[in-house]
Biopython code that builds the backbone (N, CA, C, O; Angstrom):
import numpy as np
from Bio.PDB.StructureBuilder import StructureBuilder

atoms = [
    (1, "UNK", "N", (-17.207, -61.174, -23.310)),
    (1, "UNK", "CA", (-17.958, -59.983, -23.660)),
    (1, "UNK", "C", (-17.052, -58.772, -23.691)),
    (1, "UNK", "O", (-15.824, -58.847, -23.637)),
    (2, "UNK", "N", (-17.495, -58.056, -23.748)),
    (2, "UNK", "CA", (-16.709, -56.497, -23.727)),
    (2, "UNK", "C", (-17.174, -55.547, -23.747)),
    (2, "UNK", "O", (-18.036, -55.008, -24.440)),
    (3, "UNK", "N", (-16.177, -55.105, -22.371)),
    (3, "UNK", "CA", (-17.089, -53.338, -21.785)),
    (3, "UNK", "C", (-16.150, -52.582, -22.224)),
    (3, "UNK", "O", (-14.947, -52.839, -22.193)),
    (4, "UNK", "N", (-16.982, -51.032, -22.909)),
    (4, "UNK", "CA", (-15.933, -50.325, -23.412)),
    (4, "UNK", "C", (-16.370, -49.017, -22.451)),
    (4, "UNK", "O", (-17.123, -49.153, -21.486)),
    (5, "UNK", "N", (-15.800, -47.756, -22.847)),
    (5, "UNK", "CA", (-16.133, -46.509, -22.083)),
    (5, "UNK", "C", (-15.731, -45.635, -23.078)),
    (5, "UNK", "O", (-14.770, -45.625, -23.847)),
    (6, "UNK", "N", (-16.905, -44.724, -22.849)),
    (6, "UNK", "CA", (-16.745, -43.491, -24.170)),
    (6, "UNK", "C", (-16.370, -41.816, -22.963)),
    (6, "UNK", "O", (-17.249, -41.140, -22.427)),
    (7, "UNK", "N", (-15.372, -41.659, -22.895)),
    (7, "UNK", "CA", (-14.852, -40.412, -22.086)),
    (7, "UNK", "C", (-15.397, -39.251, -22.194)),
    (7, "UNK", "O", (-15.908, -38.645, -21.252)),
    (8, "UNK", "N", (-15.299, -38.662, -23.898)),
    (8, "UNK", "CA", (-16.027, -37.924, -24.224)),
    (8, "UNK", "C", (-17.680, -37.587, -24.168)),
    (8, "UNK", "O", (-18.041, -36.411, -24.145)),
    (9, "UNK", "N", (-18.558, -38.566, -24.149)),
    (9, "UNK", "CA", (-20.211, -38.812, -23.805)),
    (9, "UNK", "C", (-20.503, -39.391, -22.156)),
    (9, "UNK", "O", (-21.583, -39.624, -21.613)),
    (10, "UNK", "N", (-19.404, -39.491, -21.732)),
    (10, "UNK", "CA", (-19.521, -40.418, -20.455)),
    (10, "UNK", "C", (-20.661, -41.346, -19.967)),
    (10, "UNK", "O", (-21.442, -41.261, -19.019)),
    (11, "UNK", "N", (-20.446, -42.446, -21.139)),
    (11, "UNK", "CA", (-21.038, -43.419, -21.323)),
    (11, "UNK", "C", (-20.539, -44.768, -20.841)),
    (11, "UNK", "O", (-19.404, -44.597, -20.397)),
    (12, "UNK", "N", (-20.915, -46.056, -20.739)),
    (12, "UNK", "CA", (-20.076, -47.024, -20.407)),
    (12, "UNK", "C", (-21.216, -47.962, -20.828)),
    (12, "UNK", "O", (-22.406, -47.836, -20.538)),
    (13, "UNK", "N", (-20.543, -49.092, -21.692)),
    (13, "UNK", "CA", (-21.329, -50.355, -22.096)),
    (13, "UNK", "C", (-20.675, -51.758, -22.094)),
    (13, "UNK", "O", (-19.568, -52.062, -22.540)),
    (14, "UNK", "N", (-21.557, -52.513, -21.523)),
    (14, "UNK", "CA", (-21.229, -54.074, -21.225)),
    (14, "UNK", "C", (-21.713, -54.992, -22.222)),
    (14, "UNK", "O", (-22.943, -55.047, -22.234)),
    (15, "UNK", "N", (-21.169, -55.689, -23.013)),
    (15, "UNK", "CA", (-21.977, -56.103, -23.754)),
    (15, "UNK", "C", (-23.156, -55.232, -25.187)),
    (15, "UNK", "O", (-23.935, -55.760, -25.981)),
    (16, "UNK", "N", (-22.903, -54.237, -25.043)),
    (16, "UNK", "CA", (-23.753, -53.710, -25.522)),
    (16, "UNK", "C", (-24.879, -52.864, -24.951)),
    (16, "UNK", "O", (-25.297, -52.003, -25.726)),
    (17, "UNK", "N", (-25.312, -52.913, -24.054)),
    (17, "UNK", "CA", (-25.766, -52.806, -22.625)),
    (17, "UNK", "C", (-25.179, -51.433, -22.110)),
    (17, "UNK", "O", (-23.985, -51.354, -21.820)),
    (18, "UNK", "N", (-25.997, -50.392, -22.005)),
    (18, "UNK", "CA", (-25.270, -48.936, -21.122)),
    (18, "UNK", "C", (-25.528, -49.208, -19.739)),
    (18, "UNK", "O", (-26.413, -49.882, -19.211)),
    (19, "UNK", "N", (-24.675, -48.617, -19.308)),
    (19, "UNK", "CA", (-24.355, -48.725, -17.759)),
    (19, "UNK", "C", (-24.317, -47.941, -17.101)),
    (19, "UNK", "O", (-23.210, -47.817, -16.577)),
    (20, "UNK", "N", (-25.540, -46.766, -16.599)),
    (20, "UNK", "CA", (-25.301, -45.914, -15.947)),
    (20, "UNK", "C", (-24.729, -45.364, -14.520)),
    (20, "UNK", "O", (-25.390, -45.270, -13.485)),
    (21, "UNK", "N", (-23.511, -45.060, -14.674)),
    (21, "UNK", "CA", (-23.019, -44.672, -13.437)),
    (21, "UNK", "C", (-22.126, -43.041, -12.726)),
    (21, "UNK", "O", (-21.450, -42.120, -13.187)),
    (22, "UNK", "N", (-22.613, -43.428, -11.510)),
    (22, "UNK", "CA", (-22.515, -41.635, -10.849)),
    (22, "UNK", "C", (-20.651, -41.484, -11.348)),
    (22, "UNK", "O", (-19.799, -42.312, -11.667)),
    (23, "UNK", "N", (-20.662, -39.935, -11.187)),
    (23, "UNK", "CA", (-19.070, -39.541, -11.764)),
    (23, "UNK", "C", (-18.162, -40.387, -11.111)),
    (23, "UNK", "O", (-17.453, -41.095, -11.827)),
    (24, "UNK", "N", (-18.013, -40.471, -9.592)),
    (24, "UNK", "CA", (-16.866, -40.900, -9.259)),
    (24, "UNK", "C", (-16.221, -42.474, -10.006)),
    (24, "UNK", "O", (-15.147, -42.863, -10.465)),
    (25, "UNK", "N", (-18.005, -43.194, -9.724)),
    (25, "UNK", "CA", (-17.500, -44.855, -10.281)),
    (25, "UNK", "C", (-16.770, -44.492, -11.970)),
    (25, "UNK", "O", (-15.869, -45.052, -12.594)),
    (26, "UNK", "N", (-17.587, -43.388, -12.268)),
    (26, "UNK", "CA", (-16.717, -43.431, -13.926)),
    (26, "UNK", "C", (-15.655, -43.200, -13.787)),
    (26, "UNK", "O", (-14.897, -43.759, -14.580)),
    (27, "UNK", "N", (-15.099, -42.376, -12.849)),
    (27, "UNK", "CA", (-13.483, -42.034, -13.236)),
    (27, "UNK", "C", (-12.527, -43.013, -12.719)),
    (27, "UNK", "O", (-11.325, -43.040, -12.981)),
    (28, "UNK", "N", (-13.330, -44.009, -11.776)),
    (28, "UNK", "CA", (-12.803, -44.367, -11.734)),
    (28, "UNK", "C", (-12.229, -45.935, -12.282)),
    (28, "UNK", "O", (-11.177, -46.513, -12.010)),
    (29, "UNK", "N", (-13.254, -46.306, -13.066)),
    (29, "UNK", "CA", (-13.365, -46.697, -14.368)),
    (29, "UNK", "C", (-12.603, -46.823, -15.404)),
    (29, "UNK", "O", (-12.183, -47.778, -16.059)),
    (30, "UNK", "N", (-12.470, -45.426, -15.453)),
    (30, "UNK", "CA", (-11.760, -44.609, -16.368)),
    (30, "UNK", "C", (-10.389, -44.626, -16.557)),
    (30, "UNK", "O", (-9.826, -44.860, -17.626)),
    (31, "UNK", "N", (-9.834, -44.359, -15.433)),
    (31, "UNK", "CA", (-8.503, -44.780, -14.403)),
    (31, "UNK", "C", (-8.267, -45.975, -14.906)),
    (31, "UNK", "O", (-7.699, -46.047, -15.996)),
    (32, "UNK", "N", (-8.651, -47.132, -14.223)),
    (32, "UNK", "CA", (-8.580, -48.449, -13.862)),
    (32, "UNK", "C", (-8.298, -48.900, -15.876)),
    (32, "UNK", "O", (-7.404, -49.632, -16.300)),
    (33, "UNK", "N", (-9.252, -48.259, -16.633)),
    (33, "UNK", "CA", (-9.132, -48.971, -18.126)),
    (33, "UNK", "C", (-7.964, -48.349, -18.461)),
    (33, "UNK", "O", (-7.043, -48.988, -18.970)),
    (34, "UNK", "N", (-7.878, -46.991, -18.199)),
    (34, "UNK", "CA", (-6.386, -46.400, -18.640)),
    (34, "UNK", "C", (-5.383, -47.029, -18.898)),
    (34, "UNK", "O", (-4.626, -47.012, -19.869)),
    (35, "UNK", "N", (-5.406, -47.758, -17.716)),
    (35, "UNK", "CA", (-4.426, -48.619, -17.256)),
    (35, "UNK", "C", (-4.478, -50.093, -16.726)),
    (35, "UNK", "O", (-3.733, -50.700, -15.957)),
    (36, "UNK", "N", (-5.477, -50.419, -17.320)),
    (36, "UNK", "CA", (-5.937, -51.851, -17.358)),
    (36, "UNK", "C", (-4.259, -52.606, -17.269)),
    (36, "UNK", "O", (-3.258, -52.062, -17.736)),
    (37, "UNK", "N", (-4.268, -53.844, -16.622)),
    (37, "UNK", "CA", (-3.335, -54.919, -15.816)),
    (37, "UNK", "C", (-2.648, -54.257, -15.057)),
    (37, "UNK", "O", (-1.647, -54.814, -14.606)),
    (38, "UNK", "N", (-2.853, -53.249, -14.765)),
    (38, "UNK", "CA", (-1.937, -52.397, -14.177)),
    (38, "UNK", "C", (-2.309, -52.327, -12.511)),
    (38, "UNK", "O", (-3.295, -51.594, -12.436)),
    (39, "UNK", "N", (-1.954, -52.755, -11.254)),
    (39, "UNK", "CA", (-1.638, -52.886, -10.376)),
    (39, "UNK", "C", (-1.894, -50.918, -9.869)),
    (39, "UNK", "O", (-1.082, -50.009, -10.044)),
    (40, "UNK", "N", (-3.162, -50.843, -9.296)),
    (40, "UNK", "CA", (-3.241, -49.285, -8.735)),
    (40, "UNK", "C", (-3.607, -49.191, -7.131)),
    (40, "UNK", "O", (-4.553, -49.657, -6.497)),
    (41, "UNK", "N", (-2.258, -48.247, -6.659)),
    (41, "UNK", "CA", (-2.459, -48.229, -4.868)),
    (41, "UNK", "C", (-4.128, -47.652, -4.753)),
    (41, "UNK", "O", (-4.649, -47.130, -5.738)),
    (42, "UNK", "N", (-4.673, -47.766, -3.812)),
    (42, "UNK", "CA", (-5.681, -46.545, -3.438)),
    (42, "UNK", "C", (-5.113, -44.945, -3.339)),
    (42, "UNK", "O", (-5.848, -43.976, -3.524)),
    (43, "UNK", "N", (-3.660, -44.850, -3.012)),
    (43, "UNK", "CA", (-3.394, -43.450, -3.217)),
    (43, "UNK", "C", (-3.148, -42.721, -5.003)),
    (43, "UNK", "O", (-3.409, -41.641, -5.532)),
    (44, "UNK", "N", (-2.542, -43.968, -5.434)),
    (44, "UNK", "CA", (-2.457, -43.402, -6.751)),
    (44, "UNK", "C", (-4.229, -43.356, -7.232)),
    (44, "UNK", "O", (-4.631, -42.294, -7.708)),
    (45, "UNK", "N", (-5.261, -44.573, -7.078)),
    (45, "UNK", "CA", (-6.543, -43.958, -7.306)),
    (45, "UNK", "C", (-7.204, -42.714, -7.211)),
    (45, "UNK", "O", (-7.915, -42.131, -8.029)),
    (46, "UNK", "N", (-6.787, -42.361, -5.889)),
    (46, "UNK", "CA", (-7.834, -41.254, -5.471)),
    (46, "UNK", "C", (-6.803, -40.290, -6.080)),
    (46, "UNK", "O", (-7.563, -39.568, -6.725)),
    (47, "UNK", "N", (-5.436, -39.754, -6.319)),
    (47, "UNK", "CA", (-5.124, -38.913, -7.153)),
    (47, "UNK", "C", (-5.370, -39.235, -8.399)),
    (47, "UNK", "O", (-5.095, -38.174, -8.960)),
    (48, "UNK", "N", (-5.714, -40.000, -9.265)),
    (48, "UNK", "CA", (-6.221, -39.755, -10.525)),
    (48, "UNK", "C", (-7.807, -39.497, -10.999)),
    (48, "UNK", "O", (-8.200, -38.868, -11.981)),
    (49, "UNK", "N", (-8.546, -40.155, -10.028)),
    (49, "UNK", "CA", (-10.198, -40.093, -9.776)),
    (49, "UNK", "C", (-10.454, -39.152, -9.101)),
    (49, "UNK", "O", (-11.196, -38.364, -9.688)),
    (50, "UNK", "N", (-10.099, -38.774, -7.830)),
    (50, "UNK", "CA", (-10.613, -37.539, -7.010)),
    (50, "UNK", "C", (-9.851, -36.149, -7.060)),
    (50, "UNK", "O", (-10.229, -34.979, -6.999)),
    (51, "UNK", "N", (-8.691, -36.732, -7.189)),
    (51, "UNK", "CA", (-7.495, -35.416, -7.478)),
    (51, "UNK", "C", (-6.445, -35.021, -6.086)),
    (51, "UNK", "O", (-6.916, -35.380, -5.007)),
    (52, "UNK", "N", (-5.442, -34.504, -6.048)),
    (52, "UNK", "CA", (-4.577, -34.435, -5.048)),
    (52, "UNK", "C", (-4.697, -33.803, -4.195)),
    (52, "UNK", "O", (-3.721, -33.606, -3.472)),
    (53, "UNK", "N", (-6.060, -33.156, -3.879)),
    (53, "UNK", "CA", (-6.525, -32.451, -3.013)),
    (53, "UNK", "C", (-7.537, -32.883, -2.434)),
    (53, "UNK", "O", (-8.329, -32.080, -1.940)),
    (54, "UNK", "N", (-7.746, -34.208, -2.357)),
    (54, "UNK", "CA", (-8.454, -35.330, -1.920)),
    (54, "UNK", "C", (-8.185, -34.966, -0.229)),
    (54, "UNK", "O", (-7.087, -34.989, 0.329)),
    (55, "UNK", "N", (-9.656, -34.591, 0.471)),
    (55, "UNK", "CA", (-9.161, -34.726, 1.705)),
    (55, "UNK", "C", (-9.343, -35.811, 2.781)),
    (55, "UNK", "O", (-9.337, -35.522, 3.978)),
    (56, "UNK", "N", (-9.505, -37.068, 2.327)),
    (56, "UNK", "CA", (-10.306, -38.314, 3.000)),
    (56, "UNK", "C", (-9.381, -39.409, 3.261)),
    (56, "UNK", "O", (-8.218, -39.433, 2.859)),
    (57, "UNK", "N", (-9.932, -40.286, 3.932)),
    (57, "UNK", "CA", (-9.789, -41.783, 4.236)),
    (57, "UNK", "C", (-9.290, -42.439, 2.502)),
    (57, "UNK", "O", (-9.905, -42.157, 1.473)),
    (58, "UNK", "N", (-8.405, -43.082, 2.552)),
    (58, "UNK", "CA", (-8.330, -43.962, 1.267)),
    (58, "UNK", "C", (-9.013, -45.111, 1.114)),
    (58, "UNK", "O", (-8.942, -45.792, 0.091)),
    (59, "UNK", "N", (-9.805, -45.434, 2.247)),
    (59, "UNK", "CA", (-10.543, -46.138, 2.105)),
    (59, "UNK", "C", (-12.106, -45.847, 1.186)),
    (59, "UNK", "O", (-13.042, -46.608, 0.944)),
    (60, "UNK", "N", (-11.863, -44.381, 0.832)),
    (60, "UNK", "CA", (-12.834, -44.132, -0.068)),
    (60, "UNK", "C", (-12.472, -45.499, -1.134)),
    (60, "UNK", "O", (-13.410, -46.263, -1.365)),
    (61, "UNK", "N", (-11.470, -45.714, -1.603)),
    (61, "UNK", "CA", (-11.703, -46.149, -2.972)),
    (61, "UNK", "C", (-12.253, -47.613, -2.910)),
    (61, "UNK", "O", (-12.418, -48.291, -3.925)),
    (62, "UNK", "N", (-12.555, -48.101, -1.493)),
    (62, "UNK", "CA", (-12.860, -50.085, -1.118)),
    (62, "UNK", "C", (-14.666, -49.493, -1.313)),
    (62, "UNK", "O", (-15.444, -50.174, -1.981)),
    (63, "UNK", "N", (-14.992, -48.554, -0.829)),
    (63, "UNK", "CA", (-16.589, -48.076, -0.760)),
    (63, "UNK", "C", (-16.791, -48.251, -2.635)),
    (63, "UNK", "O", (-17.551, -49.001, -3.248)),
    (64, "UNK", "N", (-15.948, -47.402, -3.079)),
    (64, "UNK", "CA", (-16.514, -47.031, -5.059)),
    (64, "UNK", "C", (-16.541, -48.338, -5.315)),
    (64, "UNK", "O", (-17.513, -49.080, -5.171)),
    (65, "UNK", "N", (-15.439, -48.633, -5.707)),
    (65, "UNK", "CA", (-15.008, -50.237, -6.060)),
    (65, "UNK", "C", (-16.090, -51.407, -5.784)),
    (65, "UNK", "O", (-16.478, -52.195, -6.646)),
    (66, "UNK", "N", (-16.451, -51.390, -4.630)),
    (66, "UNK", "CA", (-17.857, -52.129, -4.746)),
    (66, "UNK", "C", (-19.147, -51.363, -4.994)),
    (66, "UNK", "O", (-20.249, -51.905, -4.906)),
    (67, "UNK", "N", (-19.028, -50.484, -5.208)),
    (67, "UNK", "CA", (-20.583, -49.892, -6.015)),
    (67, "UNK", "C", (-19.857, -49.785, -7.641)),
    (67, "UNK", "O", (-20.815, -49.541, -8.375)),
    (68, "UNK", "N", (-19.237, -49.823, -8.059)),
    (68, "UNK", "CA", (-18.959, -50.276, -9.259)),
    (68, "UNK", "C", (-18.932, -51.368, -10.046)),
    (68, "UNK", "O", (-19.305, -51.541, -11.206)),
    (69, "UNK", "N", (-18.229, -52.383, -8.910)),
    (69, "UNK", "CA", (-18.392, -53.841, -9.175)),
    (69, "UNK", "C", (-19.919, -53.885, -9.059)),
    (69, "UNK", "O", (-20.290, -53.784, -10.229)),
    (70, "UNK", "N", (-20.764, -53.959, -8.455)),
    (70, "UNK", "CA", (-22.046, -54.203, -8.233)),
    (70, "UNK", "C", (-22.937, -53.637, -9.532)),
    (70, "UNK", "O", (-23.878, -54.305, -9.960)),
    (71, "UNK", "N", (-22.527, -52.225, -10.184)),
    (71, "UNK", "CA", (-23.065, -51.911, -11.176)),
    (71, "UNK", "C", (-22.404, -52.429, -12.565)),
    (71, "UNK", "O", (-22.919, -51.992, -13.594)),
    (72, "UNK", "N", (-21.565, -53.112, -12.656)),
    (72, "UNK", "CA", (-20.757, -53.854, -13.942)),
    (72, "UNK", "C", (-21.540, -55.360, -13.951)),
    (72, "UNK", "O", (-21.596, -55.965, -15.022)),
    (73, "UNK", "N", (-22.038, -55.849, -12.944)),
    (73, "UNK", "CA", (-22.644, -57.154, -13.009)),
    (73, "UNK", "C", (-21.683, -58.313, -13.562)),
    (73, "UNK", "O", (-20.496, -58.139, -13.284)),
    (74, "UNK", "N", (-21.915, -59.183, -14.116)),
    (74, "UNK", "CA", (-21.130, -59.990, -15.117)),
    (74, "UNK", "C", (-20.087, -59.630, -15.402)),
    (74, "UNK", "O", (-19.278, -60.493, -15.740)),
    (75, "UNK", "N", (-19.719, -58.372, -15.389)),
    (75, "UNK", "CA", (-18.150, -57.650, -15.842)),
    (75, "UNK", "C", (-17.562, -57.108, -14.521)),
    (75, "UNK", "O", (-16.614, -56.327, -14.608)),
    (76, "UNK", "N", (-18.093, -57.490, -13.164)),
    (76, "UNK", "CA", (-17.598, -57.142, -12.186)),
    (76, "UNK", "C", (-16.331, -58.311, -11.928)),
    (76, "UNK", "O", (-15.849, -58.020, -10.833)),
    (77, "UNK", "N", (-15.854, -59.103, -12.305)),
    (77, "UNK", "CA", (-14.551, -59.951, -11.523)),
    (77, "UNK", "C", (-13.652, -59.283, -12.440)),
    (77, "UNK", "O", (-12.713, -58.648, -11.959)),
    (78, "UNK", "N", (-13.779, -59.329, -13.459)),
    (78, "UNK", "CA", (-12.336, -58.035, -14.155)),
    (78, "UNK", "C", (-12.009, -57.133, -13.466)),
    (78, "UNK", "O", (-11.044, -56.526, -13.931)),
    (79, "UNK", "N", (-12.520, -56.616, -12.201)),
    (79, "UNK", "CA", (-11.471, -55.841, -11.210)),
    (79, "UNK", "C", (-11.607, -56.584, -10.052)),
    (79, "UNK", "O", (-12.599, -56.992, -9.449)),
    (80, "UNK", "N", (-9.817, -56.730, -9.759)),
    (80, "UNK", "CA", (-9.105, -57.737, -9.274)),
    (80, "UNK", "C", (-8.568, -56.574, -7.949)),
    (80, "UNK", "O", (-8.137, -55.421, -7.957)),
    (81, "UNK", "N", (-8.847, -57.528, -6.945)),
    (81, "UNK", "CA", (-8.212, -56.971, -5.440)),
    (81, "UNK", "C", (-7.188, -57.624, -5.487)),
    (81, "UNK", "O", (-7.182, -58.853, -5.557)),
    (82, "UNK", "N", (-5.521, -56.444, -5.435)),
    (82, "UNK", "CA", (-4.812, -57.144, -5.290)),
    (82, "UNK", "C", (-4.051, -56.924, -3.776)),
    (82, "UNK", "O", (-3.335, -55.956, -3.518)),
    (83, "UNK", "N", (-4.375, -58.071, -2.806)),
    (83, "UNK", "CA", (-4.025, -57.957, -1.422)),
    (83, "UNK", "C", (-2.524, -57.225, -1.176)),
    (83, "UNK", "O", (-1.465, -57.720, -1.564)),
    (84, "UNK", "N", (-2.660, -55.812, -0.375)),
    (84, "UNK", "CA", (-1.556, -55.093, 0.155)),
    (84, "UNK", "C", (-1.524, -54.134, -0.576)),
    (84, "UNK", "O", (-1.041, -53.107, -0.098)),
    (85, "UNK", "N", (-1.899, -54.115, -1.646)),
    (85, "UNK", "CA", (-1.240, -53.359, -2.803)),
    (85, "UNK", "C", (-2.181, -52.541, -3.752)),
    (85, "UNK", "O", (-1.995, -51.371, -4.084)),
    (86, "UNK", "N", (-3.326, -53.426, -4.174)),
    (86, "UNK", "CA", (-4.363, -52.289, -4.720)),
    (86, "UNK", "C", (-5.093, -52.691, -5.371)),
    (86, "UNK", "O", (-5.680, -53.673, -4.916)),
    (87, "UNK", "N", (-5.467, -52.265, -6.641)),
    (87, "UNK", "CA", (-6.663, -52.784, -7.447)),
    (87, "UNK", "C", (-6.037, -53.168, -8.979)),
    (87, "UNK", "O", (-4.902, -52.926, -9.389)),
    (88, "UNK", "N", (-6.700, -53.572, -9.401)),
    (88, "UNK", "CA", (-6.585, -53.775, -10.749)),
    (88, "UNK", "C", (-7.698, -54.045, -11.849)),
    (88, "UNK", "O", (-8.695, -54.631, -11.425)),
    (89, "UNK", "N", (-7.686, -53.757, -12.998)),
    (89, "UNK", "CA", (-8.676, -54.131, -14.257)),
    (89, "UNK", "C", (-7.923, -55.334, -15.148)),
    (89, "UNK", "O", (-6.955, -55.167, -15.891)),
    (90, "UNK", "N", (-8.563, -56.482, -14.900)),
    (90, "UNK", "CA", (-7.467, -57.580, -15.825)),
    (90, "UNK", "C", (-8.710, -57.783, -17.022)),
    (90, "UNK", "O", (-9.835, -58.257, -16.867)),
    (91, "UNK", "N", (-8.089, -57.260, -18.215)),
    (91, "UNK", "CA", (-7.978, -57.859, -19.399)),
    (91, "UNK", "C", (-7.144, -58.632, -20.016)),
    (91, "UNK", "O", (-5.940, -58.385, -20.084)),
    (92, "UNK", "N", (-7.772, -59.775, -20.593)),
    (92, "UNK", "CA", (-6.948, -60.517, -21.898)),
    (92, "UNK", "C", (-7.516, -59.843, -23.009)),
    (92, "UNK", "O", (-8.645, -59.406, -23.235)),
    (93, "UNK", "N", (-5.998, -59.877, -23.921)),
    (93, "UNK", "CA", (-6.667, -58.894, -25.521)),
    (93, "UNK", "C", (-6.802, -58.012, -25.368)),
    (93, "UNK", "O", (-6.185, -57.202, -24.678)),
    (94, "UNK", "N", (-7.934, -57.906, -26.176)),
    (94, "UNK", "CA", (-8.490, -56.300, -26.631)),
    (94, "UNK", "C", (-9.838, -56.927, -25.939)),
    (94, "UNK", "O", (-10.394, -57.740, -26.677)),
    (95, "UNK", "N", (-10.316, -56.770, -24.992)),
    (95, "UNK", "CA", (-11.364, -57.215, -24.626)),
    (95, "UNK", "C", (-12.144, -55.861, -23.961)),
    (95, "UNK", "O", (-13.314, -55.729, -23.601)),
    (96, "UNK", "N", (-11.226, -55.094, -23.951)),
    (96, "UNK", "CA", (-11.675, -53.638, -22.904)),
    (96, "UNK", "C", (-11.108, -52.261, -23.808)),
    (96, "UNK", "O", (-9.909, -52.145, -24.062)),
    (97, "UNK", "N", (-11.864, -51.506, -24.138)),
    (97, "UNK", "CA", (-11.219, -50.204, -24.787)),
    (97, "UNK", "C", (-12.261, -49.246, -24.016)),
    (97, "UNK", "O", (-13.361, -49.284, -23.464)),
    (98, "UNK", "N", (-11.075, -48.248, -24.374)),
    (98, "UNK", "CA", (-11.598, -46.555, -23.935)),
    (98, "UNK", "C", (-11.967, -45.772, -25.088)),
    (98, "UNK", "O", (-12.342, -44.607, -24.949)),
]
sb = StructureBuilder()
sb.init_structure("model")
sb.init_model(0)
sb.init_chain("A")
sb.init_seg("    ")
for serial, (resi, resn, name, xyz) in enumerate(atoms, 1):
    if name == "N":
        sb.init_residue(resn, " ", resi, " ")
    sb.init_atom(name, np.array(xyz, "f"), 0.0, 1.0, " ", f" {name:<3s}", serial, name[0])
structure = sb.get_structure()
């Protein structure tokens, strides 16, 4: 299937299917497709999703991450925990656009 994300309307669809979700899960979303296979710390997350003036726990980003996964359904195992190190969005192809 394939979830895309519209930045400009801040929209997100699975299948065809809209997906409504609060700002943070989008950006960070957003993030994650940016840079889909791409291997992201929780610090580099929360500076691109929350911003560098983030004053929290980095464990914010294990809380989003599963309310995101949970709202992607079926398109939730395309983000990949990668142990020590961080998160990831694995696409094959063109299976994912922004």
């Amino acid at each position: 299937g394939t979830l895309s994300l519209d930045p400009e309307r801040g929209i997100v669809t699975a299948d065809g299917r809209r997906i409504d979700l609060p700002p943070k899960e989008f950006a960070l979303l957003r993030v994650l497709m940016e840079r889909r296979n791409r291997v992201l710390t929780r610090d580099e997350l929360l500076n691109l999703a929350w911003g560098w003036d983030f004053d929290g726990s980095d464990r914010v980003v294990d809380s989003h991450i599963k309310k995101l996964r949970r709202a992607l359904g079926t398109h939730a195992d395309c983000i990949k925990t990668v142990v020590k190190r961080g998160y990831k969005l694995e696409v094959d192809g063109n299976e994912s656009k922004t």
